[in-house]
N, C-alpha and C positions, 0 to 999 in steps of 0.2 A: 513340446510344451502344449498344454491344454490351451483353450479359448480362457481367458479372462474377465469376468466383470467386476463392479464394483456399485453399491448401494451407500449412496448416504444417508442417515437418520438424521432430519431435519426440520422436523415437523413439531416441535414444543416449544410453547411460548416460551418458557424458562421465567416463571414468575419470581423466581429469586433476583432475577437483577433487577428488579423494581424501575422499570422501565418502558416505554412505548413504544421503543424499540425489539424486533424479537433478535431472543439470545444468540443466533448464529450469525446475527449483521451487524453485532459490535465488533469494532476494529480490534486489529491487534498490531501495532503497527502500521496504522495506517489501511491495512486490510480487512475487511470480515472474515472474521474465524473460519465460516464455512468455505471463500474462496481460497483461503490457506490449505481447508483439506482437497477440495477438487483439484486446486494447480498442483499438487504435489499425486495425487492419484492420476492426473494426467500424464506425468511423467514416464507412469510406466507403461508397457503394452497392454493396453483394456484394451476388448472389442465396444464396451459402452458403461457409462457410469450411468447411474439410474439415483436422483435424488427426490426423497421421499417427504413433500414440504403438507405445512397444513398451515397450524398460525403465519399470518404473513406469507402467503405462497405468492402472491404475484409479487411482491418486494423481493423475493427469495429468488425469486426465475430472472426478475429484471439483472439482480445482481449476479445471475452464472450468466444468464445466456445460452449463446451455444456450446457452455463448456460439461450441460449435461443433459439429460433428459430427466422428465419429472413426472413423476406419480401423486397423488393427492392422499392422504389420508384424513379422512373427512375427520371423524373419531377419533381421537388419541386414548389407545384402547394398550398400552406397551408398544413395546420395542420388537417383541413377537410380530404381533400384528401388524406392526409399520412395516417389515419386511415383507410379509404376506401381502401387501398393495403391491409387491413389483412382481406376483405371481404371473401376470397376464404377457409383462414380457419376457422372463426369464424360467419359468418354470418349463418350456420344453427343453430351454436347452443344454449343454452337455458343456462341463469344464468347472473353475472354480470361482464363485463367487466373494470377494473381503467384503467386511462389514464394517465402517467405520462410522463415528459419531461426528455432526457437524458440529461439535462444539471442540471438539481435539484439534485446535492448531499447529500444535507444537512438532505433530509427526513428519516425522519425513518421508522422501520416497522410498531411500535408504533400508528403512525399517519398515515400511513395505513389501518394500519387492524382499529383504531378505523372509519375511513374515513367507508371501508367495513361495518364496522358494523350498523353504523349509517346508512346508504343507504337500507339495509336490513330493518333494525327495523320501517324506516319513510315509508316501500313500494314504494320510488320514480323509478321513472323510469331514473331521474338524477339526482348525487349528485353534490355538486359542495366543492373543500374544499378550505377555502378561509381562511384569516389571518388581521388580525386588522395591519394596517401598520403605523409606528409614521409619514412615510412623505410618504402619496399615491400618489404622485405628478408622472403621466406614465400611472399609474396601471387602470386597469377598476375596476370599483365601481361596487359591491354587491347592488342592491337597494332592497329591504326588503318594502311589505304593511302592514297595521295597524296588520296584525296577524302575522308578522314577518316572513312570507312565502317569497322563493326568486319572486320576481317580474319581474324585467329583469337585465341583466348584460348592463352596460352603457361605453363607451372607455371613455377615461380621454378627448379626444379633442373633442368628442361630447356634454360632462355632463354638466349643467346647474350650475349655483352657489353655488345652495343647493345641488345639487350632488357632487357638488368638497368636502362640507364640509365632506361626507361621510368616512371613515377612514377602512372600510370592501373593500377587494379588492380581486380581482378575482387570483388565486394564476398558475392556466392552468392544475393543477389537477383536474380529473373527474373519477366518477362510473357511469355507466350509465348499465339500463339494455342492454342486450347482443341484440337480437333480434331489438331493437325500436333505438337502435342506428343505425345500419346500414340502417332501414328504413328511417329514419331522416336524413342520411345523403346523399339520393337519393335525397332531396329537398334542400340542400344547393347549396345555388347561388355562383358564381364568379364576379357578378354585385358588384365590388367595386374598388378602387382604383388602390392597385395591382391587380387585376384577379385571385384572391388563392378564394380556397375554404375553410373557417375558423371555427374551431371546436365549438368555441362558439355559431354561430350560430345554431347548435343542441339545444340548452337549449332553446331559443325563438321559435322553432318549435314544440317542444314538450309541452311550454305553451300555444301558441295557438292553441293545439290540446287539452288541459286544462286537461295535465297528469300530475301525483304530481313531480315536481322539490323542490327538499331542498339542502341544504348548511350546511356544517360542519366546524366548526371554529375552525382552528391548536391554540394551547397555544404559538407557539411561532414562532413569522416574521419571524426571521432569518433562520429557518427551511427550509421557503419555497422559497428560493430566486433561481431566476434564474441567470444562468451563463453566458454573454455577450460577457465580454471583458475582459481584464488583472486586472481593476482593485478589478473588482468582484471576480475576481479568487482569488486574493488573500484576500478579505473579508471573501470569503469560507474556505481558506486555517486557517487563525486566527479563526473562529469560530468551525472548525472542532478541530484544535491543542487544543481549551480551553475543547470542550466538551470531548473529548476523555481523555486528563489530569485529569478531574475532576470527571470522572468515577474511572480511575486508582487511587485516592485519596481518594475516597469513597468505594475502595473495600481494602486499607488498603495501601497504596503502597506512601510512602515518595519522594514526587517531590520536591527539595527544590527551584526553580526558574522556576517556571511551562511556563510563558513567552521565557523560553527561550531550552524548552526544546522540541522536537520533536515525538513523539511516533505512528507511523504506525497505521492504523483501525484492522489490524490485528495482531498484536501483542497480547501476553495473559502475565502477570506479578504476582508472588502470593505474597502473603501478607508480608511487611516488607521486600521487597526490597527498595533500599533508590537510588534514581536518583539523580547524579549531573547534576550542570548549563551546558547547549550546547551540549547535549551529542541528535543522531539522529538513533533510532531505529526502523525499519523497518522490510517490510515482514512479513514471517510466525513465527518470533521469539519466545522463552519459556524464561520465564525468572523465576527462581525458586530463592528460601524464602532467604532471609539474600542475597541475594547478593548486594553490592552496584559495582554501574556503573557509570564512569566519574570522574575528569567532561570534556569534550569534549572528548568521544568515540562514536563511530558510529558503530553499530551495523547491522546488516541487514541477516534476513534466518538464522539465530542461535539458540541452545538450549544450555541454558546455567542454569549448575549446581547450587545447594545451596552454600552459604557461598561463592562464589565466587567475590574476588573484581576484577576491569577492571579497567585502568585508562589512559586516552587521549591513547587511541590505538583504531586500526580498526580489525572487527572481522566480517568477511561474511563467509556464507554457510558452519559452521563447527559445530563442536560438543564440548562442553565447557564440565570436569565433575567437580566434586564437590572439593568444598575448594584450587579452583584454582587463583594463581595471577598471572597477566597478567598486563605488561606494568609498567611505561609509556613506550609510542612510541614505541609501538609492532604491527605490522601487521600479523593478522593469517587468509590469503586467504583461499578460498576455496575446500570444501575435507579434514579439517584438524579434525582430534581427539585428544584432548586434555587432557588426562586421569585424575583419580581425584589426588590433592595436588599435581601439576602441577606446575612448576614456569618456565615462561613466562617473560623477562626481558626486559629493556631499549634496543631500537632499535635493536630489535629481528626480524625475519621475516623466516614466517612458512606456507611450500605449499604444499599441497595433503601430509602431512607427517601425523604420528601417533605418540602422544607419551604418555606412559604407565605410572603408579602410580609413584610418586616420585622423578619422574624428572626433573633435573635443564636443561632447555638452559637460562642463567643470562640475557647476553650482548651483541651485535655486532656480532650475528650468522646469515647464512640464510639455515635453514633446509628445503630442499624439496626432494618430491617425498622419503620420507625416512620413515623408520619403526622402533623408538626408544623405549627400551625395559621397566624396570622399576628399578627407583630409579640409571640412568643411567645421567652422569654429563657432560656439552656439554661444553667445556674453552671460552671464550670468542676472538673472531674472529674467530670460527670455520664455515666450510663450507663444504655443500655435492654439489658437483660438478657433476650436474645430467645432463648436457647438453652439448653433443660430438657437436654440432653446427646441428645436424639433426634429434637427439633419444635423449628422457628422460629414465634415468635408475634409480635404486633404488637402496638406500644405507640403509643396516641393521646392527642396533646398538642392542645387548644383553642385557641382564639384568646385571647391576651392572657394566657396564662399565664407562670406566673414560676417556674423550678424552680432550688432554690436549689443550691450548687457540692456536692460531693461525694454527689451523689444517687442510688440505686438506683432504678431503674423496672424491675419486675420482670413481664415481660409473661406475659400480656396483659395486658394494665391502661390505664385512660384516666384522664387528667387532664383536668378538665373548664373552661370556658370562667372566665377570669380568677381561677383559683385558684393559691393558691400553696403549693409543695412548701419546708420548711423545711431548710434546710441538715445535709447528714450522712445523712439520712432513706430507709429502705431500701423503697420504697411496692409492696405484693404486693395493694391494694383501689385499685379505682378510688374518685378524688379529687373529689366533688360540687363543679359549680359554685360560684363563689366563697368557697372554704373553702380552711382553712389544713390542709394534714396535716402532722404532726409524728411520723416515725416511726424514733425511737432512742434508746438506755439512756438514762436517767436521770443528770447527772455525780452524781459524790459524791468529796469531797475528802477525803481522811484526813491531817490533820493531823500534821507530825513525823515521817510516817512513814520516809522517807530517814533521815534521824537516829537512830532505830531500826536498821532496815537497816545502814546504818554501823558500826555499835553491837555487832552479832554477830560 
């Protein structure tokens, strides 16, 4: 098998989405369109992906990273020309170069690498991978002669009648050997309408130099759609959300209202987890076996335990363990560990805190910046009072402690192993080992007083 590269076309604002954003770093899923095509080009055996940015190039590098190298094209002068900027790294060397567009999310590796392989096996010098379209009304026509060889590529406003009828369309995916492309593209003209120099044109130069050109037919249009405009975007966003669903439903995983349910490209879920309706999970999340989720919780950058139920609460960048419940209307921000058989209750909310095996917070708490021991019981309206208005401090709760409901923990401060905090009690001194603190007014009842009061 020959050396491998790969070029993305990345460098147009895409003034159709009417936007401040550029067009290849609207999400699709949670992701940018453009990282959807890199992570899926990474996939295969490339020696180097070369992405080719202009509008928005330092936004465009922050968001690959080290997943490619990058060319600048100052001029947006075509699609020609944008390939011609990756002359200086790829033009000596020898193998096959794909050409994809960073606004094509939808591709796979799949189709890909079969694209690669086809281009290999036929010996072309160019491949073209193109998709049977139900309305090619836009698109340039694939025309095909009596031995089903490509012939030339046709635009929809130039095609003749019988070429409208054609239904094979040109998709703006290409393999092209490494070398002959670059050569071919020293002969591309700007004699046209706009003055760009356009990629297609390669494949009519390379036929009338009568080098073998073929074509590779994707299984499925929707794969190959390019990204425009808002409403596209979110034709990707629905076909993304189904295919990703229906992977997760084939590898064993209980969606019960797949329409309305959200699952990140990267998320990983194992078998016999059971999703509720509306629930939006994200990121690099784990979702392990038995647990059910939802229904409207939102997940995002979480590892979460076996047996674990969630229910309409939000849970980001934390660490869930096993046979933990959580919610409703729980929020557990980020930084938090949540040890295993965990309870997590009704308008609960938990921040950069820890808490250890068999701990209750019920109800109406806000635990942060804290370190709760195990099998330690949180009363309901309790709070760690971590914020002097300029320092966050840390509040530590023991094993086996008992803090009774409407509590102040006023940090720093530690409650120590099997003691208990008495109900109302505003506690600004750590709590000795199994001791009672008791820190609030005195009642005192005044007798008649209403009656009095009344009385004026």
């Amino acid at each position: 098998m020959t050396n491998r590269y790969a070029v993305v076309l990345a460098a147009g604002q895409g003034t159709r989405m009417k936007s401040k954003l550029y067009k290849v770093l609207h999400p699709v899923m949670g992701k940018p369109m453009v990282q959807h095509v890199v992570d899926q080009l990474n996939r295969l055996k490339l020696e180097q992906i070369i992405t080719i940015v202009g509008f928005g190039a330092e936004k465009v590098k922050e968001q690959l990273g080290n997943d490619s190298s990058f060319v600048i094209q100052e001029e947006q002068l075509g699609t020609g020309h944008a390939v011609m900027q990756a002359e200086e790294i790829l033009g000596k060397q020898k193998g096959t170069t794909i050409v994809v567009c960073g606004d094509t999310p939808l591709l796979t590796n799949k189709t890909l690498e079969a694209l690669l392989n086809h281009h290999d096996k036929e010996g072309a010098k160019a491949t073209i991978l193109t998709a049977k379209a139900p309305n090619p009304t836009g698109y340039g026509r694939v025309i095909r002669n009596e031995n089903n060889h490509v012939e030339r590529i046709v635009e929809h406003k130039d095609a003749t009648e019988k070429e409208l009828l054609v239904d094979e369309i040109n998709t703006g995916t290409y393999c092209f050997d490494n070398q002959f492309l670059f050569q071919a593209l020293k002969k591309v003209s700007n004699d046209n309408a706009q003055g760009e120099y356009y990629l297609p044109d390669v494949i009519q130069i390379l036929q009338e130099a009568n080098e073998n050109v073929s074509a590779y037919t994707s299984g499925s249009f929707d794969e190959t759609i390019g990204i425009n405009d808002r409403v596209a975007l979110s034709q990707a966003e629905k076909l993304m959300k189904q295919r990703i669903n229906e992977n997760h439903m084939r590898n064993g995983v209980t969606i019960i209202d797949p329409d309305n349910t959200y699952i990140g490209p990267d998320v990983k879920i194992e078998q016999d987890v059971t999703i509720n309706p509306g629930c939006v999970i994200d990121g690099e999340t784990y979702i392990n076996t038995n647990a059910i989720i939802g229904p409207h919780t939102e997940i995002s950058n979480c590892k979460i335990g076996a047996d674990v139920v969630i229910r309409q609460s939000v849970v980001k960048d934390s660490e869930i363990g096993n046979r933990v419940q959580i919610g409703p209307f729980a929020h557990i921000r980020p930084d938090s560990h949540i040890g295993d058989e965990v309870k997590v209750g009704n308008f609960v909310e938990i921040k950069k805190a820890s808490l250890d095996t068999n701990s209750k917070v019920s109800h109406l708490s806000y635990i942060g910046d804290a370190e709760v021991g195990k099998r330690v019981n949180v009363g309901c309206g309790t709070i760690t009072v971590n914020y002097d208005g300029k320092n966050k401090y840390v509040t530590r709760i023991e094993d086996d402690a008992f803090i009774g409901c409407n509590s102040n923990l006023i940090a720093p401060v530690s409650v120590g192993k099997g003691a208990y905090v008495a109900a109302g009690s505003t506690i600004n001194k750590d709590v000795p080992d199994e001791a009672l603190s008791i820190a609030r007014a005195r009642q005192t009842n005044k007798e008649d007083y209403v009656k009095k009061l009344k009385s004026k």
